[in-house]
C-alpha positions as CSV (number, residue, x, y, z in Angstrom):
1,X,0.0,0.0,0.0
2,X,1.6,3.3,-0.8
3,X,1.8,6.9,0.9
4,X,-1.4,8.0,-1.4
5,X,-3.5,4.6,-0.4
6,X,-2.9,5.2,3.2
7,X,-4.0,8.7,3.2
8,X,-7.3,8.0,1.4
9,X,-8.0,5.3,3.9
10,X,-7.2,7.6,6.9
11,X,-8.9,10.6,5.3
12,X,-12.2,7.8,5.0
13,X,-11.6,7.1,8.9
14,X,-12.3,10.7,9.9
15,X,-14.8,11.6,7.2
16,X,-17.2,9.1,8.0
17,X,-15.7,7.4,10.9
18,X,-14.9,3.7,9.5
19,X,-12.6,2.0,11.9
20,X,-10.8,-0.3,9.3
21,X,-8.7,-2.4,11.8
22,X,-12.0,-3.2,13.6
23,X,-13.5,-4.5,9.9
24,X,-10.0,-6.1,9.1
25,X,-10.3,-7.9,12.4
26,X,-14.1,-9.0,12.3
27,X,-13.3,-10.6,8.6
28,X,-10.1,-12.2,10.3
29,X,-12.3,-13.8,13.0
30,X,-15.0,-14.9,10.3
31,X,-12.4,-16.6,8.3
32,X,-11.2,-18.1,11.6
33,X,-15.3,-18.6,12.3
34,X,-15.3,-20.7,9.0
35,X,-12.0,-22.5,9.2
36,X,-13.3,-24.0,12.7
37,X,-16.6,-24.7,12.0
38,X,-15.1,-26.9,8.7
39,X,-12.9,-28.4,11.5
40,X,-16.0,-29.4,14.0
41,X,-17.5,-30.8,11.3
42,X,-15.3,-32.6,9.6
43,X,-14.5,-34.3,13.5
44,X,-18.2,-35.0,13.9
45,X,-18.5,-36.7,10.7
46,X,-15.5,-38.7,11.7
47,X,-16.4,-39.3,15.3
48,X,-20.2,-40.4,14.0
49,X,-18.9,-42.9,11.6
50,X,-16.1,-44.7,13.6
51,X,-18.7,-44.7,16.4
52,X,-21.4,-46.2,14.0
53,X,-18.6,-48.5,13.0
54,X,-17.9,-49.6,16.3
55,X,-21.4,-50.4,17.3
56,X,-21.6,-52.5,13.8
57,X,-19.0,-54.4,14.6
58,X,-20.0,-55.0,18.3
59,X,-23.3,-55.7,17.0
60,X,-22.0,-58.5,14.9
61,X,-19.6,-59.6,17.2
62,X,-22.8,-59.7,19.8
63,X,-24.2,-61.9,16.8
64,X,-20.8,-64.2,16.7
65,X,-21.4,-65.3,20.0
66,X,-25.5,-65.4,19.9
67,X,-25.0,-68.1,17.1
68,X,-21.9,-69.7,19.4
69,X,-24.6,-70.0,22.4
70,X,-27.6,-70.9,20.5
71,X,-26.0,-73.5,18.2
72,X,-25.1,-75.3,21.7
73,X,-28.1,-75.2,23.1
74,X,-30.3,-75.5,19.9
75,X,-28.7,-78.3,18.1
76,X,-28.2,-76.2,15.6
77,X,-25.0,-76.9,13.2
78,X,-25.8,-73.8,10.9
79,X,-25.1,-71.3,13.8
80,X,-21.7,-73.0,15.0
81,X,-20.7,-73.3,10.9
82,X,-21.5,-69.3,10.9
83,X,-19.8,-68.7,14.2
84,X,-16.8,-70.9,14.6
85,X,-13.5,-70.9,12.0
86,X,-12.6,-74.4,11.2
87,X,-9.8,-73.9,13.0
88,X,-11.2,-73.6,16.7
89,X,-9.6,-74.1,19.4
90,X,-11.6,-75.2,22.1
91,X,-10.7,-76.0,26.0
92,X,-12.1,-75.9,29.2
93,X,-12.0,-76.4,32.9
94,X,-14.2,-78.2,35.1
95,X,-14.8,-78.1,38.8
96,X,-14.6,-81.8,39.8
97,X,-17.6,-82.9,42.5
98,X,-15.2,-85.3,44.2
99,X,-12.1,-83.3,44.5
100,X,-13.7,-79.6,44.7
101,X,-10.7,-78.6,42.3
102,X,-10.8,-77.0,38.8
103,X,-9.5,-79.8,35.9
104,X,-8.7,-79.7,32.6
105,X,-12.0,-80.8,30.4
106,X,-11.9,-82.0,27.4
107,X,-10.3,-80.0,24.0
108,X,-13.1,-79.0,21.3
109,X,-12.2,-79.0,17.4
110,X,-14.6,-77.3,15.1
111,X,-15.7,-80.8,13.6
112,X,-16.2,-81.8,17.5
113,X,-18.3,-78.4,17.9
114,X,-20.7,-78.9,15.1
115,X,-20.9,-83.2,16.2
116,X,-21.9,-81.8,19.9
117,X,-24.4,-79.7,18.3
118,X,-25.9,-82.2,16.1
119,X,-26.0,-84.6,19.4
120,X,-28.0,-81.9,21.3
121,X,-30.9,-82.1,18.8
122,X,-30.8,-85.6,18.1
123,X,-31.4,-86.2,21.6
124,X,-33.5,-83.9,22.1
125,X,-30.8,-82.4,24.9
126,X,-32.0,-78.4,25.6
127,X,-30.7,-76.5,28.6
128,X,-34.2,-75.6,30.3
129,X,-35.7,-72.3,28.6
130,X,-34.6,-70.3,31.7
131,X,-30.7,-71.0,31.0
132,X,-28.5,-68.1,31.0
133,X,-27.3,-66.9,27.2
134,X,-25.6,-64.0,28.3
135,X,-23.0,-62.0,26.0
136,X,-20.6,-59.0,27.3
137,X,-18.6,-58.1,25.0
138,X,-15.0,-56.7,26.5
139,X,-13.0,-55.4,23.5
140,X,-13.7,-54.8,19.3
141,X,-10.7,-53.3,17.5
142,X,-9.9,-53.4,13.6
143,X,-9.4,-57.3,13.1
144,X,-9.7,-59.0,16.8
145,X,-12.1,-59.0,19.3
146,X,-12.9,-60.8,23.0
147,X,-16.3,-61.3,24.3
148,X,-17.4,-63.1,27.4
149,X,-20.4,-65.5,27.4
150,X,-22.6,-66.7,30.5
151,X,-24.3,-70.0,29.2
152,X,-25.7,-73.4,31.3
153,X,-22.7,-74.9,31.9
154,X,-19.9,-71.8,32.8
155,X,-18.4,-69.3,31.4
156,X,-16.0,-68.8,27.9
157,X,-14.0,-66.0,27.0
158,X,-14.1,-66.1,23.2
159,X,-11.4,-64.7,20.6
160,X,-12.7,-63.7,17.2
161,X,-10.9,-62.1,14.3
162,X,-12.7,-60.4,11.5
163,X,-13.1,-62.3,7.9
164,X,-14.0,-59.9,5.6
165,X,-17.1,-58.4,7.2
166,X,-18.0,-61.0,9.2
167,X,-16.9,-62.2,12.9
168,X,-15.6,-65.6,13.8
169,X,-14.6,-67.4,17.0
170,X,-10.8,-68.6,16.6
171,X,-10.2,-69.8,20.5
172,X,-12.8,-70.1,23.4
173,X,-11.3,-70.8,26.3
174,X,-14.1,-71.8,29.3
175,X,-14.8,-72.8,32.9
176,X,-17.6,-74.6,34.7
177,X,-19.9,-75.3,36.2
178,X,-21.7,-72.1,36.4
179,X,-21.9,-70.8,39.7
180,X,-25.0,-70.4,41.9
């Protein structure tokens, strides 16, 4: 701005009392006004969707380890087979009657999982309707999650991992029975 420039706006200032610095200012704090309000935006639309995306996937984990309890206790193969990866690992601990101590039970394969299931309904084997099929679950980040499941006979702590879009049990880890 040269000598000429500086004068006219000076001259402006007293002749009809225009306080430049004060508009120069409020135009600064507008652009500032829009720069933030882009910026609160832009972190509520990324705050909404990684929310939204965390309560998808613990909604589908919650599904995981619906299917887990209800293939159990319904006989029902086609929930363990959407549930459980093929490679499952499976292995438990039981409070003995006799001894009053915790013991290793027996270790569960995926092919083991899905013959259990198919006993259940072959024999007509249901936990009573009142049975507990309770799912808490603990921890989703990108590709793993851990859940804990309250069903008739204990406790598991399941491990899933993410295929794709979809949530499977790797390693369930348990301990019964279920206390009073």
């Amino acid at each position: 701005m040269d000598a000429t420039n500086s004068q006219d706006i000076y001259s402006l200032n007293k002749e009809y009392n225009i306080n430049f610095q004060y508009i120069i200012n409020s135009l600064t704090q507008i652009k500032n006004m829009k720069q933030l309000s882009i910026i609160v935006f832009l972190s509520l639309l990324f705050t909404t969707s990684s929310f939204s995306q965390s309560e998808a996937d613990k909604a589908e984990v919650t599904k995981a380890c619906m299917n887990y309890l209800e293939g159990f206790y319904e006989g029902d193969t086609s929930k363990i087979i959407a549930c459980l990866k093929p490679t499952l690992h499976k292995y438990g601990f039981w409070k003995s009657k006799k001894t009053g101590k915790y013991e290793g039970a027996n270790y569960m394969t995926f092919e083991e999982a899905k013959t259990y299931a198919t006993n259940v309904l072959k024999k007509k084997q249901f936990p009573k309707t009142s049975a507990p099929k309770k799912v808490v679950v603990l921890d989703v980040m990108n590709h793993i999650a851990v859940a804990k499941i309250t069903a008739w006979w204990g406790e598991d702590y399941l491990l899933l991992s993410r295929v794709g879009d979809k949530w499977m049990i790797e390693q369930a880890l348990w301990e019964g029975p279920l206390g009073k």
